[in-house]
C-alpha positions as protocol buffer text, in pm:
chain_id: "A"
residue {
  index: 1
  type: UNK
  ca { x: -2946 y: -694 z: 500 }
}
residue {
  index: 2
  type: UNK
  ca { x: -2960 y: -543 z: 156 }
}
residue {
  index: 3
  type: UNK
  ca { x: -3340 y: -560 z: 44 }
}
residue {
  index: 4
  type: UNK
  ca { x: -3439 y: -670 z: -296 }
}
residue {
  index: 5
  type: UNK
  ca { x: -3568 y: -327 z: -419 }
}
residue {
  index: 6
  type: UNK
  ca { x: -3183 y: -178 z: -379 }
}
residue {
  index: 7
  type: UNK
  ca { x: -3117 y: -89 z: -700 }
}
residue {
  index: 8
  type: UNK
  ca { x: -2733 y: -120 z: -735 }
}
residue {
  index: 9
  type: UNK
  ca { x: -2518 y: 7 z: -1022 }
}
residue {
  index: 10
  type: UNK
  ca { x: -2235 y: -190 z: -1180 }
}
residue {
  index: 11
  type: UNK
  ca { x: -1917 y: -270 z: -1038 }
}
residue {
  index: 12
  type: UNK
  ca { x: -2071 y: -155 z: -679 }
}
residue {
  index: 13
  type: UNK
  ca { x: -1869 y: -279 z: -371 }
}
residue {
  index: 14
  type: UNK
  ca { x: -2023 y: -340 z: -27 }
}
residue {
  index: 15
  type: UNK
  ca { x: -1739 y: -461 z: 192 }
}
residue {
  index: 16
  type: UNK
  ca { x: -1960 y: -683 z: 381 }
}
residue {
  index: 17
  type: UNK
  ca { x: -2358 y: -739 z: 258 }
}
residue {
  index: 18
  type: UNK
  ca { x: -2401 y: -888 z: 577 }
}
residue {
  index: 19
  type: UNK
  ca { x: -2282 y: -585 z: 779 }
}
residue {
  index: 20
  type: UNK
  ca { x: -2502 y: -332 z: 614 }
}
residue {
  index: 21
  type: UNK
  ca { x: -2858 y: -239 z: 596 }
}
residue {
  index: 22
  type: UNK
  ca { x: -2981 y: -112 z: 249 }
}
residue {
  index: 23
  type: UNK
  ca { x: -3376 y: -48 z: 180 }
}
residue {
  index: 24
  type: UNK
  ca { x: -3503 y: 68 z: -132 }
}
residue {
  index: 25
  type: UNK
  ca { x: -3235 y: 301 z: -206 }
}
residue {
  index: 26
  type: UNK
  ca { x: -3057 y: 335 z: -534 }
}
residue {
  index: 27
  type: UNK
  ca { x: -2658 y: 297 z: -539 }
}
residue {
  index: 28
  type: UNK
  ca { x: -2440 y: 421 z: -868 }
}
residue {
  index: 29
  type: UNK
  ca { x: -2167 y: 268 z: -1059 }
}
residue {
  index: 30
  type: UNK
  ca { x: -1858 y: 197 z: -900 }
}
residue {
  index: 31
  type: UNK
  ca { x: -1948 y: 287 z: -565 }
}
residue {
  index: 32
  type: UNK
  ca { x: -1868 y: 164 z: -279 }
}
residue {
  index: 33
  type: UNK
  ca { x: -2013 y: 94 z: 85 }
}
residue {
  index: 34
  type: UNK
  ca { x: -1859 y: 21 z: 414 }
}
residue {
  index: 35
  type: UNK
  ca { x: -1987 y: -167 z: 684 }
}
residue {
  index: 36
  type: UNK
  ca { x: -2237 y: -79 z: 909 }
}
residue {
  index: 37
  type: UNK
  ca { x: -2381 y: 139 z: 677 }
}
residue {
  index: 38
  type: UNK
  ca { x: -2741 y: 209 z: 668 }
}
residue {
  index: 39
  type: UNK
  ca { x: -2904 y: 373 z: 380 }
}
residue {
  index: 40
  type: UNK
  ca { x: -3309 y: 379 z: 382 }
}
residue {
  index: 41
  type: UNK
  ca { x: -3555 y: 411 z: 108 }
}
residue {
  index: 42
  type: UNK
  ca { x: -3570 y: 665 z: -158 }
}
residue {
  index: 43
  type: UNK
  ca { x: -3191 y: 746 z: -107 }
}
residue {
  index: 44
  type: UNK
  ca { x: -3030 y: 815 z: -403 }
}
residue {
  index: 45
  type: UNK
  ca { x: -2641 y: 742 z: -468 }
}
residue {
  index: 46
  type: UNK
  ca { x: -2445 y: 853 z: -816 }
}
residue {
  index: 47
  type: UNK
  ca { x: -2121 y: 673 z: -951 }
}
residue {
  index: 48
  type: UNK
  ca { x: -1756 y: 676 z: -762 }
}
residue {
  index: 49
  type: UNK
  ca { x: -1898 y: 758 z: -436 }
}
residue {
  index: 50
  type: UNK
  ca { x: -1770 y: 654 z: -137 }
}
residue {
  index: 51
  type: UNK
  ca { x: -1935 y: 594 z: 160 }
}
residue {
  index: 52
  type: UNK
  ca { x: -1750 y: 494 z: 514 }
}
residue {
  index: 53
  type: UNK
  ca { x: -1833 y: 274 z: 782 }
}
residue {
  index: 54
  type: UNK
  ca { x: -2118 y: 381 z: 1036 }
}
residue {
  index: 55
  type: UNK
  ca { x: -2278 y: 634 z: 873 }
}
residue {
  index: 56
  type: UNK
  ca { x: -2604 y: 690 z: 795 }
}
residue {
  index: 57
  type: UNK
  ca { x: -2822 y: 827 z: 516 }
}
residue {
  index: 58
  type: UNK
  ca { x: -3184 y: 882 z: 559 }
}
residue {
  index: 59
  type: UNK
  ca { x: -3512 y: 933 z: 367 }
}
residue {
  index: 60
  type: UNK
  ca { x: -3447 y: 1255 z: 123 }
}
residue {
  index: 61
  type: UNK
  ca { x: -3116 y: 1267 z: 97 }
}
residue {
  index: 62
  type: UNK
  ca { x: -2952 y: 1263 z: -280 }
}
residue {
  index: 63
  type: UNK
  ca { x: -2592 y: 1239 z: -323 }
}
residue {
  index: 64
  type: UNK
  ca { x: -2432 y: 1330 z: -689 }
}
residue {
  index: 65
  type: UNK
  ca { x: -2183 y: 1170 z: -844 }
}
residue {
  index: 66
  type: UNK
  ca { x: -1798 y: 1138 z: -634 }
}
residue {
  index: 67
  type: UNK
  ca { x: -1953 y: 1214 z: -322 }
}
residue {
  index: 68
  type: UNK
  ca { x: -1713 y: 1144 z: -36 }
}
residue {
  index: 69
  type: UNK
  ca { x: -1900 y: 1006 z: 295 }
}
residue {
  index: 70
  type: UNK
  ca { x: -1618 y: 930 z: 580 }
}
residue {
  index: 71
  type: UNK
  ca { x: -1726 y: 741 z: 929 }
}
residue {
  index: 72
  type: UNK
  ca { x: -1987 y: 824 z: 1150 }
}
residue {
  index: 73
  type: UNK
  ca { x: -2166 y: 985 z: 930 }
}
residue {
  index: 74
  type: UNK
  ca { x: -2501 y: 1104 z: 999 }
}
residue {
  index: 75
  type: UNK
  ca { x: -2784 y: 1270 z: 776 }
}
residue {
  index: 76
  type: UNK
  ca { x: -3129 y: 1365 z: 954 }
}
residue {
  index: 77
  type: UNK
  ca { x: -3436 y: 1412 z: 823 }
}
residue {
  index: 78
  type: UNK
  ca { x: -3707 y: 1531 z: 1100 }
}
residue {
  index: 79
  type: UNK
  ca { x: -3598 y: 1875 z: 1238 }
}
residue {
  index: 80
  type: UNK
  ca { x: -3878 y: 1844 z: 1481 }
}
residue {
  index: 81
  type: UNK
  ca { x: -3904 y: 1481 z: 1565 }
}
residue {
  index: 82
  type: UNK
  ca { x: -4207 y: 1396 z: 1754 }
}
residue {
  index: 83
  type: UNK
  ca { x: -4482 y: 1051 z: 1809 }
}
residue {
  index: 84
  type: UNK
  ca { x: -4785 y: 1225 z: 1729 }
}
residue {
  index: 85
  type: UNK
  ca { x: -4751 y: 1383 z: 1374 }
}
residue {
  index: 86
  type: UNK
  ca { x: -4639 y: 1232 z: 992 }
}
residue {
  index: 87
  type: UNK
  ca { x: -4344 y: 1330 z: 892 }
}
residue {
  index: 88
  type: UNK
  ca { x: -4284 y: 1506 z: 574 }
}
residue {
  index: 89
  type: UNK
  ca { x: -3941 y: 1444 z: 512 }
}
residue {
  index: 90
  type: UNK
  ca { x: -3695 y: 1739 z: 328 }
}
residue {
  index: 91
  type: UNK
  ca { x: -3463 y: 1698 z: 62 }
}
residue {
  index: 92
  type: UNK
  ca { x: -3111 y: 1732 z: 127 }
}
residue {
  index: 93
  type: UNK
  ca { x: -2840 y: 1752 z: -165 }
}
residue {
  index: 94
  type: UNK
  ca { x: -2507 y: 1694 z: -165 }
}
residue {
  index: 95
  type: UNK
  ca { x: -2358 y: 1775 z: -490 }
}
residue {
  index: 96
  type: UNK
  ca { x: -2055 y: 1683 z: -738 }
}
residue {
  index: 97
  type: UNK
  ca { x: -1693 y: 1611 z: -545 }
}
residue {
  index: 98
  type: UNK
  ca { x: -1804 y: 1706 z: -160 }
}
residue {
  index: 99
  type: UNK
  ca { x: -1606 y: 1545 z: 137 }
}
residue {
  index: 100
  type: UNK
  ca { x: -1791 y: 1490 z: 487 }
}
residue {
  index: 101
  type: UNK
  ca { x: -1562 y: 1465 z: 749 }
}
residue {
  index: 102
  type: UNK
  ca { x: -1604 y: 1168 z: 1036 }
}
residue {
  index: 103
  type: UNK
  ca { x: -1851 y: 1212 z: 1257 }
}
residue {
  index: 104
  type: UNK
  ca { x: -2030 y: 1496 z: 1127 }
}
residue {
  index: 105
  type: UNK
  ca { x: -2398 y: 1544 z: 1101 }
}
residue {
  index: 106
  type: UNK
  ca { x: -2634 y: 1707 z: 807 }
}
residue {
  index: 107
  type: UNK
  ca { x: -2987 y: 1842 z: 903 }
}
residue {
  index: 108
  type: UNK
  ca { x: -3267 y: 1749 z: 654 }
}
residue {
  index: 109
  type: UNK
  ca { x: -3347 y: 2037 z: 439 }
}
residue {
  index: 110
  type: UNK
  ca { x: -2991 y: 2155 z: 305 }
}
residue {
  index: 111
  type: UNK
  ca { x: -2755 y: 2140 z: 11 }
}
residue {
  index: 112
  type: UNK
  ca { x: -2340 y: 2143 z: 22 }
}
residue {
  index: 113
  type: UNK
  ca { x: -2215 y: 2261 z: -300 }
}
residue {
  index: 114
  type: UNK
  ca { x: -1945 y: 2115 z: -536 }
}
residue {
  index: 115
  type: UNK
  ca { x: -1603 y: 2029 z: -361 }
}
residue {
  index: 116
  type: UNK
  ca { x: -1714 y: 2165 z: -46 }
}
residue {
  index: 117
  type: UNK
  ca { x: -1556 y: 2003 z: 268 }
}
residue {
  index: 118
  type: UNK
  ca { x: -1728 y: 1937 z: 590 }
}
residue {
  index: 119
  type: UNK
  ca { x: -1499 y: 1914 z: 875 }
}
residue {
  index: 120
  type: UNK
  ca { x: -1477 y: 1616 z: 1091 }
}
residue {
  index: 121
  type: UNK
  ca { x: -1738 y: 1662 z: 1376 }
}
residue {
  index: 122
  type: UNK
  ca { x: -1921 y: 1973 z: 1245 }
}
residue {
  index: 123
  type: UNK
  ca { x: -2307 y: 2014 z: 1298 }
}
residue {
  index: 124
  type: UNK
  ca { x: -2427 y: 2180 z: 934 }
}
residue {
  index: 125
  type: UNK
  ca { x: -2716 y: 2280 z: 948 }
}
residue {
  index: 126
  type: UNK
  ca { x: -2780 y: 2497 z: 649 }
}
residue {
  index: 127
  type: UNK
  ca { x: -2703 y: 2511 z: 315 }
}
residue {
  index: 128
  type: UNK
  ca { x: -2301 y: 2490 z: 208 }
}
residue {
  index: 129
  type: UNK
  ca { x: -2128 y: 2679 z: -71 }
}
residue {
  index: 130
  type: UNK
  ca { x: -1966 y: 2540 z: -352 }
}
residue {
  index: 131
  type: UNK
  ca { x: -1556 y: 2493 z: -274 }
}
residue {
  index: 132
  type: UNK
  ca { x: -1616 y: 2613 z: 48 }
}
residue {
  index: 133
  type: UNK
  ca { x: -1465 y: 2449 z: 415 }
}
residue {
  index: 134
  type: UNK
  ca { x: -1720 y: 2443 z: 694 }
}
residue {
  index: 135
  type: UNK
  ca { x: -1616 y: 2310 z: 1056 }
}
residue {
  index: 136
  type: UNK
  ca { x: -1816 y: 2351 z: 1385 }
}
residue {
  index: 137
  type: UNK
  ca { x: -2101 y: 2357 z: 1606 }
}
residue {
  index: 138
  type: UNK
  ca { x: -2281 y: 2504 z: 1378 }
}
residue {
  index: 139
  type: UNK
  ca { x: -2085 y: 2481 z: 1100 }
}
residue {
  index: 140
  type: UNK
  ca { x: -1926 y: 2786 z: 918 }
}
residue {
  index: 141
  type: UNK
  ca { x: -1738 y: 2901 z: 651 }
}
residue {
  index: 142
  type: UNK
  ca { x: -1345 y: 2909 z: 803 }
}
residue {
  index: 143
  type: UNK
  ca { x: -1246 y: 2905 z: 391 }
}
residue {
  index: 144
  type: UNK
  ca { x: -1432 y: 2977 z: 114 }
}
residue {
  index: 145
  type: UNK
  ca { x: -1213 y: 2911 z: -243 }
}
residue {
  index: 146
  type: UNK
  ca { x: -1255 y: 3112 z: -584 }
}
residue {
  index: 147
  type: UNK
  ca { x: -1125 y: 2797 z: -797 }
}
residue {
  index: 148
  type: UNK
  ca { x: -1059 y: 2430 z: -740 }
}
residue {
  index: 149
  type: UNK
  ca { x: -736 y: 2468 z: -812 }
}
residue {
  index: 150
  type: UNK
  ca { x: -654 y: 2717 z: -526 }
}
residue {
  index: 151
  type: UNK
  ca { x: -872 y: 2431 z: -275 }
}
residue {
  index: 152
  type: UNK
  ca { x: -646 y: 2190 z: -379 }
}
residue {
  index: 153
  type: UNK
  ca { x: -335 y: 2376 z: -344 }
}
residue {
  index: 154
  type: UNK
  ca { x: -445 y: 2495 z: 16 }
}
residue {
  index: 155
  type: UNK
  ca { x: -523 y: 2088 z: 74 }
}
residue {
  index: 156
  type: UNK
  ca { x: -171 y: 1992 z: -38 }
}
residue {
  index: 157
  type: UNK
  ca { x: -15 y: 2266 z: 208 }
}
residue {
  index: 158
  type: UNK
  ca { x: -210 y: 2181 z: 450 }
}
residue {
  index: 159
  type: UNK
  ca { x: -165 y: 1772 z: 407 }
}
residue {
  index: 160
  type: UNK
  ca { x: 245 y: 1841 z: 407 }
}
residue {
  index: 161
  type: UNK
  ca { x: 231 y: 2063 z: 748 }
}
residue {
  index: 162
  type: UNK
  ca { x: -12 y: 1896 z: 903 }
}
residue {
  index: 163
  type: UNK
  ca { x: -193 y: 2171 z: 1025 }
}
């Protein structure tokens, strides 16, 4: 179900409209969304990301431009949920060229810097350097990177070993 106050960019895919559920969130350029996706209102999406099946992204949450979102993702946005009280709901901001890993999940309230990596399955729950990897429950720095270019060559090793 894809609500008519989504605001979507051009070129934006959504593999199947019928398989998602968008409300009144805002989706950039040459996106694109997997199925059973659910973003809620006052999301905010830039251009090129990519966001993977089963995930969610909640009420606060801002992703910059070539974001990468894999499965299973989950974003919260109550850190103390309860019936009896409103909820004020925290921003979280993930910026320029980030990767979260399948299965992980963000607590409301945080920022990951530029082309930092989440690990598959981690549990972040504060804020994330810039070009830094972060695995675990909680999550943690296991690498933090002084350029992109030494992230990407530690990537490539890692992609040819398979470690």
């Amino acid at each position: 179900m894809i609500d008519p106050d989504v605001v979507l960019g051009r070129n934006v895919r959504i593999f199947n409209p019928e398989q998602v559920n968008l409300f009144g969130c805002s989706i950039g350029d040459d996106s694109f969304v997997g199925p059973f996706v659910e973003i809620t209102r006052g999301v905010t999406i830039g251009k090129r990301c990519i966001i993977e099946s089963h995930s969610f992204l909640c009420t606060g949450v801002e992703l910059e431009d070539d974001v990468f979102i894999s499965h299973g993702v989950m974003f919260t946005n109550d850190l103390f949920p309860r019936t009896d009280r409103h909820v004020v709901y925290p921003r979280t901001l993930v910026r320029r060229f980030a990767s979260i890993g399948t299965g992980a999940v963000l607590l409301g309230g945080i920022e990951i810097g530029e082309h930092a990596i989440i690990a598959a399955g981690a549990v972040v729950t504060k804020d994330v350097p810039a070009l830094a990897i972060v695995k675990g429950n909680p999550a943690r720095v296991s690498r933090q990177f002084e350029s992109l270019e030494e992230l990407k060559k530690h990537i490539v090793s890692r992609q040819e070993t398979h470690e």
